[in-house]
SERODREN-924169 format. One record per atom (N, C-alpha, C): atom name; x, y, z. Coordinates in steps of 0.2 Angstrom, whole numbers, always signed. Example, Ala and Ser with C-alpha at 12.3 -4.5 7.8 and 13.67 -1.06 7.14 Angstrom:
residues 2
(r N, (+66, -28, +39)),
(r CA, (+62, -22, +39)),
(r C, (+66, -16, +39)),
(r N, (+64, -11, +35)),
(r CA, (+68, -5, +36)),
(r C, (+64, +0, +39)),
end
This chain:
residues 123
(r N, (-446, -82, +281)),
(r CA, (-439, -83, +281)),
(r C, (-435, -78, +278)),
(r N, (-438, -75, +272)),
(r CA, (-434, -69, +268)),
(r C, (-435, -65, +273)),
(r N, (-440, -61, +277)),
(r CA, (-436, -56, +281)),
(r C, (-434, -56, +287)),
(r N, (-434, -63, +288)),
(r CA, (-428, -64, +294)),
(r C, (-421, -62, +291)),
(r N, (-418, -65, +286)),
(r CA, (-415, -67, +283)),
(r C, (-411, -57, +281)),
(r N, (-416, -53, +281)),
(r CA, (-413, -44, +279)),
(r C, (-414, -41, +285)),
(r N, (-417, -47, +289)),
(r CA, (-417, -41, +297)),
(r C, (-411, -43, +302)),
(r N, (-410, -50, +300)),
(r CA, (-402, -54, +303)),
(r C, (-398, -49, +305)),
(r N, (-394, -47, +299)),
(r CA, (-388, -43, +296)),
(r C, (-389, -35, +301)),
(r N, (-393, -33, +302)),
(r CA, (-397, -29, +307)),
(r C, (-396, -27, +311)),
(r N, (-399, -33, +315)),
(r CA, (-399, -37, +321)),
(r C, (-391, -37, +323)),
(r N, (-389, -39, +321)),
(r CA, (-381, -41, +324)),
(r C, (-379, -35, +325)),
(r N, (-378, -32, +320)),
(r CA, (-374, -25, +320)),
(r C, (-377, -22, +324)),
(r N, (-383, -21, +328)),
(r CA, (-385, -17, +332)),
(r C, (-382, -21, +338)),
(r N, (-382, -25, +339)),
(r CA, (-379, -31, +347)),
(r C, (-373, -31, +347)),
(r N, (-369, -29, +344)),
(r CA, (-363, -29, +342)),
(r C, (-358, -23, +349)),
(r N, (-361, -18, +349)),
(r CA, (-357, -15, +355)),
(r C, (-360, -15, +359)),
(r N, (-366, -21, +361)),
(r CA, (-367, -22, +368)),
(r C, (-364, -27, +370)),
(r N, (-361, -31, +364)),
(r CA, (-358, -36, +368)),
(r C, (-350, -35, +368)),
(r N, (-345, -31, +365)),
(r CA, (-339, -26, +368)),
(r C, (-341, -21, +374)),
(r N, (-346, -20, +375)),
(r CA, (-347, -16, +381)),
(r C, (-346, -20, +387)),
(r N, (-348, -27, +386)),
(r CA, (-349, -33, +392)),
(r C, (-343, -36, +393)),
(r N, (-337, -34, +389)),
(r CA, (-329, -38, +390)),
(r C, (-328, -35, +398)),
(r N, (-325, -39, +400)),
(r CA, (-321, -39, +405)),
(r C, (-313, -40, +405)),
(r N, (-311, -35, +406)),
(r CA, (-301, -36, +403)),
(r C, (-301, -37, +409)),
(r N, (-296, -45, +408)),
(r CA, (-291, -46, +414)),
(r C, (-283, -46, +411)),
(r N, (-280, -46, +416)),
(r CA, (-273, -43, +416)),
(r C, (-272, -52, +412)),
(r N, (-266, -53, +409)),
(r CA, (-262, -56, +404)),
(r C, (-259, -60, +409)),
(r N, (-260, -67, +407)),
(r CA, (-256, -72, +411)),
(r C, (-247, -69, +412)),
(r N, (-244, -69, +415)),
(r CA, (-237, -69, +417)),
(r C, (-233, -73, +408)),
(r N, (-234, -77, +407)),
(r CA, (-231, -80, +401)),
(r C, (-232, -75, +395)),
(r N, (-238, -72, +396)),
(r CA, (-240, -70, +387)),
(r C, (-238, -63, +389)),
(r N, (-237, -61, +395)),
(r CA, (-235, -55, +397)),
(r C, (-227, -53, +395)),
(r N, (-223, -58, +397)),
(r CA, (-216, -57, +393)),
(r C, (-216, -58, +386)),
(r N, (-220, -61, +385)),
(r CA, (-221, -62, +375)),
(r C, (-221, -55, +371)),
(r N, (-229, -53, +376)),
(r CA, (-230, -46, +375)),
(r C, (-224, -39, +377)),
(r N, (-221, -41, +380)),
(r CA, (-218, -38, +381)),
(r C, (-212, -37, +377)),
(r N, (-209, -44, +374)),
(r CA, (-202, -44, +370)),
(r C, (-205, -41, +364)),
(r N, (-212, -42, +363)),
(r CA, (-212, -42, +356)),
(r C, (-216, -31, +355)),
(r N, (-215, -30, +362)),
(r CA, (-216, -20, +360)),
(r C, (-209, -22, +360)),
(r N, (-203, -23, +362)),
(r CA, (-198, -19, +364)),
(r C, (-194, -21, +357)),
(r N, (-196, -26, +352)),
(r CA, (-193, -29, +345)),
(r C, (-196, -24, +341)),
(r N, (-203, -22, +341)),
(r CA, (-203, -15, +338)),
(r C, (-201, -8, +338)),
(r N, (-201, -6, +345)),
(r CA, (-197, -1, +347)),
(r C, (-193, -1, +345)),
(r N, (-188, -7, +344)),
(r CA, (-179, -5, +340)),
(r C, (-180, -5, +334)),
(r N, (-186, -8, +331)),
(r CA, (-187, -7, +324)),
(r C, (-189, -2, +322)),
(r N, (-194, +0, +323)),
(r CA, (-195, +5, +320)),
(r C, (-192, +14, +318)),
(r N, (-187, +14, +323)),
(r CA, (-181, +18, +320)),
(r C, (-178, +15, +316)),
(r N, (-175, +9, +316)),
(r CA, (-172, +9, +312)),
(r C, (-174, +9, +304)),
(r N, (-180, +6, +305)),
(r CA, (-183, +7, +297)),
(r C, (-183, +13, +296)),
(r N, (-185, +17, +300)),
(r CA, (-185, +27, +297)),
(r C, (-177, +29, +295)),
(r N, (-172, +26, +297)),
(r CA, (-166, +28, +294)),
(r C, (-167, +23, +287)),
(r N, (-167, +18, +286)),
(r CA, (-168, +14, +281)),
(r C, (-168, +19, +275)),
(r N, (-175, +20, +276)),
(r CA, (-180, +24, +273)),
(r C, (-177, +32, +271)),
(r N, (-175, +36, +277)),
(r CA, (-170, +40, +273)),
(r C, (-165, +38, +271)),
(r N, (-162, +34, +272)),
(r CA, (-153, +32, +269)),
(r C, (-153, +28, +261)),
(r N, (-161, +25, +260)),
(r CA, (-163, +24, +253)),
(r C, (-164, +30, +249)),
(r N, (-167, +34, +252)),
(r CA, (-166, +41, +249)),
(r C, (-161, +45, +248)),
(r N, (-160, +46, +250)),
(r CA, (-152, +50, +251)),
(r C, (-146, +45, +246)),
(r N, (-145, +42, +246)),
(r CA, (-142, +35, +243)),
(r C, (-147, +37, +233)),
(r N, (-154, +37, +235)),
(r CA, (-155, +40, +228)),
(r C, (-153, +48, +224)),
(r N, (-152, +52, +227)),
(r CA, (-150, +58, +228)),
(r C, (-144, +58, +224)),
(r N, (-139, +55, +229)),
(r CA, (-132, +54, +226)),
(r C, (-131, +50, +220)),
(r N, (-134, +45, +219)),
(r CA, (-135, +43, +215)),
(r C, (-136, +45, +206)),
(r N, (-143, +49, +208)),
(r CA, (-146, +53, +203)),
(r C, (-140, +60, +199)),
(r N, (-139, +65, +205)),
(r CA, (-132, +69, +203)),
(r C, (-127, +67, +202)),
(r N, (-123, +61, +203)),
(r CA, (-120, +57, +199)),
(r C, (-120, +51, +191)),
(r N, (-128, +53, +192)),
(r CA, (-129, +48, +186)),
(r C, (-125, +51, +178)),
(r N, (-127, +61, +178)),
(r CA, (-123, +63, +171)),
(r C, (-130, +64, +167)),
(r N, (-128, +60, +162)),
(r CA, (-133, +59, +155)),
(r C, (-136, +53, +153)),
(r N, (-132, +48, +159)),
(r CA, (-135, +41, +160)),
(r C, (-141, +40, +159)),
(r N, (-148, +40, +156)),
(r CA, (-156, +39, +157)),
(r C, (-155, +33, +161)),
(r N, (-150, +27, +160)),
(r CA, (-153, +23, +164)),
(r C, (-152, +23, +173)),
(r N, (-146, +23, +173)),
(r CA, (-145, +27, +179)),
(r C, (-149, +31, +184)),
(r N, (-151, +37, +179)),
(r CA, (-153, +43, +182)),
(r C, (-164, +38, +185)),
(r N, (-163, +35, +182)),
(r CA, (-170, +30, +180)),
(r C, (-170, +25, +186)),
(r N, (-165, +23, +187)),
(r CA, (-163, +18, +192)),
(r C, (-164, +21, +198)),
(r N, (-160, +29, +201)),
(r CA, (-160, +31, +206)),
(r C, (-165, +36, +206)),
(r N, (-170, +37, +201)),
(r CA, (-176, +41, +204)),
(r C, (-182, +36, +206)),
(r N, (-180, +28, +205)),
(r CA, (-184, +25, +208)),
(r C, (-182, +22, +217)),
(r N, (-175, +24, +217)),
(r CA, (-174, +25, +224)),
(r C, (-176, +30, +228)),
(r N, (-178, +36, +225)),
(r CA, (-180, +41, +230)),
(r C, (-187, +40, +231)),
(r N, (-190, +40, +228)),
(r CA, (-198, +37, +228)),
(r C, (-199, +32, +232)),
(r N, (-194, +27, +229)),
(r CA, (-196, +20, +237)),
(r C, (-194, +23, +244)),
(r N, (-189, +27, +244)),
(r CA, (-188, +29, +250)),
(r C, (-194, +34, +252)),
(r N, (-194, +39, +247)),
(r CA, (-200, +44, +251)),
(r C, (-207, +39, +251)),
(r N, (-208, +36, +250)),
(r CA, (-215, +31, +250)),
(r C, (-214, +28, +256)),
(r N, (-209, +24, +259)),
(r CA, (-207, +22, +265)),
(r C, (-209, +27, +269)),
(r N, (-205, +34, +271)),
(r CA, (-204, +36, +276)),
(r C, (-213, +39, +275)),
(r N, (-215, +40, +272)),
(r CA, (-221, +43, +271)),
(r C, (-228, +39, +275)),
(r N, (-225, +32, +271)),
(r CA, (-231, +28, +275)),
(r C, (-229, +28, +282)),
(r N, (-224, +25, +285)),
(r CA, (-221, +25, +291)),
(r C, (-224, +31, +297)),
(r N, (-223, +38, +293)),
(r CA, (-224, +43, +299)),
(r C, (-231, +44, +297)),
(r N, (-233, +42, +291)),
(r CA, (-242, +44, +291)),
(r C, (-245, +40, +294)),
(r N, (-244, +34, +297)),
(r CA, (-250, +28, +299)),
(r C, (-247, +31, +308)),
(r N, (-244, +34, +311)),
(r CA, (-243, +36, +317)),
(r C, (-246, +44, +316)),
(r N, (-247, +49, +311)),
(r CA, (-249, +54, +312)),
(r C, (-256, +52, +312)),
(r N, (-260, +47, +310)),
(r CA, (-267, +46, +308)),
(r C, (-269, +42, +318)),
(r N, (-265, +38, +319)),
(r CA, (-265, +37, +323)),
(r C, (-266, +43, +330)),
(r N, (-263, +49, +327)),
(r CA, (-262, +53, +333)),
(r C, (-270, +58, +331)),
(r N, (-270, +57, +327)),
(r CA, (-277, +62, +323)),
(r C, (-284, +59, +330)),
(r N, (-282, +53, +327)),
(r CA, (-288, +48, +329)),
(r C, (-288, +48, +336)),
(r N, (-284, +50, +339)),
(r CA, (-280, +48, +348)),
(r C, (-286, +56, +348)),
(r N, (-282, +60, +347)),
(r CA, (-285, +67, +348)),
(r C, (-293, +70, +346)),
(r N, (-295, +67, +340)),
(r CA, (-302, +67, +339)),
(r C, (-308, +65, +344)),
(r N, (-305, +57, +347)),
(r CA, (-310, +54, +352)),
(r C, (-306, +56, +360)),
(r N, (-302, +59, +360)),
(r CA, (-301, +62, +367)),
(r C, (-296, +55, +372)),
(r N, (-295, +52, +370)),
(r CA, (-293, +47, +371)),
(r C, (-284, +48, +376)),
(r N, (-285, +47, +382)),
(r CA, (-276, +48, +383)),
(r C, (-276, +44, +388)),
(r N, (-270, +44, +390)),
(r CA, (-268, +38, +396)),
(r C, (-269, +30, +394)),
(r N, (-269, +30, +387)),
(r CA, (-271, +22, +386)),
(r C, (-264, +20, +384)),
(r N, (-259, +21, +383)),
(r CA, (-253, +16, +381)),
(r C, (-254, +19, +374)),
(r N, (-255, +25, +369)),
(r CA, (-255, +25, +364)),
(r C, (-249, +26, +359)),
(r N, (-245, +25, +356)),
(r CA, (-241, +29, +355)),
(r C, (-241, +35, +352)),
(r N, (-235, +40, +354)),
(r CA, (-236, +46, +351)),
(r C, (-231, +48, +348)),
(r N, (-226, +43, +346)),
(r CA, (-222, +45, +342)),
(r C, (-219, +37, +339)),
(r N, (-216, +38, +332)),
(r CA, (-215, +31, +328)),
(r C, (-212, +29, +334)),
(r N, (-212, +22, +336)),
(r CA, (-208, +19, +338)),
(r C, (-209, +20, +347)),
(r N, (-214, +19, +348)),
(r CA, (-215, +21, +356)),
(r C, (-220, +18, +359)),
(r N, (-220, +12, +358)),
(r CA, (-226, +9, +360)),
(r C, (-226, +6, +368)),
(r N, (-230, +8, +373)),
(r CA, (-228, +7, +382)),
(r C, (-234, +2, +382)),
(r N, (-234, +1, +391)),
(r CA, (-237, -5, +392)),
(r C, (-244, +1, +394)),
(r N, (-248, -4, +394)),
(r CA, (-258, -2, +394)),
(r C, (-258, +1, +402)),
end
């Protein structure tokens, strides 16, 4: 039973992409296909607008900061605005550059992948 029990864990993860190998995609019911659909086209509008967000946090700290003077608090308050912003727009464009890394590593095209923020197509 013990080394059943160390060979299990083994076993699985070897069987593991025979049986994704074995899927068969079928096309999406008509219902979940407009679901799917409304729901790329709620992120497409979104995600522009977050990368404006995200600069105009920034920017917004910017002015802020060369308006603040001699204020420590101020100047403290609005240098944590530009960091929230640039940490935004940072993660934003980095999980789509890692994506495109990934896209290009494994040779991968004509899957619906996006290739820029905010551009997700159908499959």
């Amino acid at each position: 039973m013990k080394t059943l029990k160390k060979i299990l864990p083994y076993a699985v993860a070897l069987t593991i992409p025979i049986l994704v190998l074995a899927q068969v995609v079928t096309p999406l019911p008509s219902g979940t296909q407009s679901i799917v659909t409304n729901i790329k086209n709620l992120v497409n509008n979104v995600i522009p607008i977050l990368l404006i967000i995200g600069t105009v946090v920034f920017l917004w700290g910017v002015i802020l900061y060369l308006t603040a003077g001699a204020d420590e608090e101020k100047r403290a308050n609005a240098r944590s605005l530009m960091i929230y912003g640039l940490v935004g727009l940072f993660v934003m464009v980095a999980v789509w550059g890692i994506v495109n890394v990934l896209v290009g590593f494994f040779g991968i095209t004509g899957t619906g992948i996006p290739e820029r923020p905010g551009d997700i197509r159908e499959i």
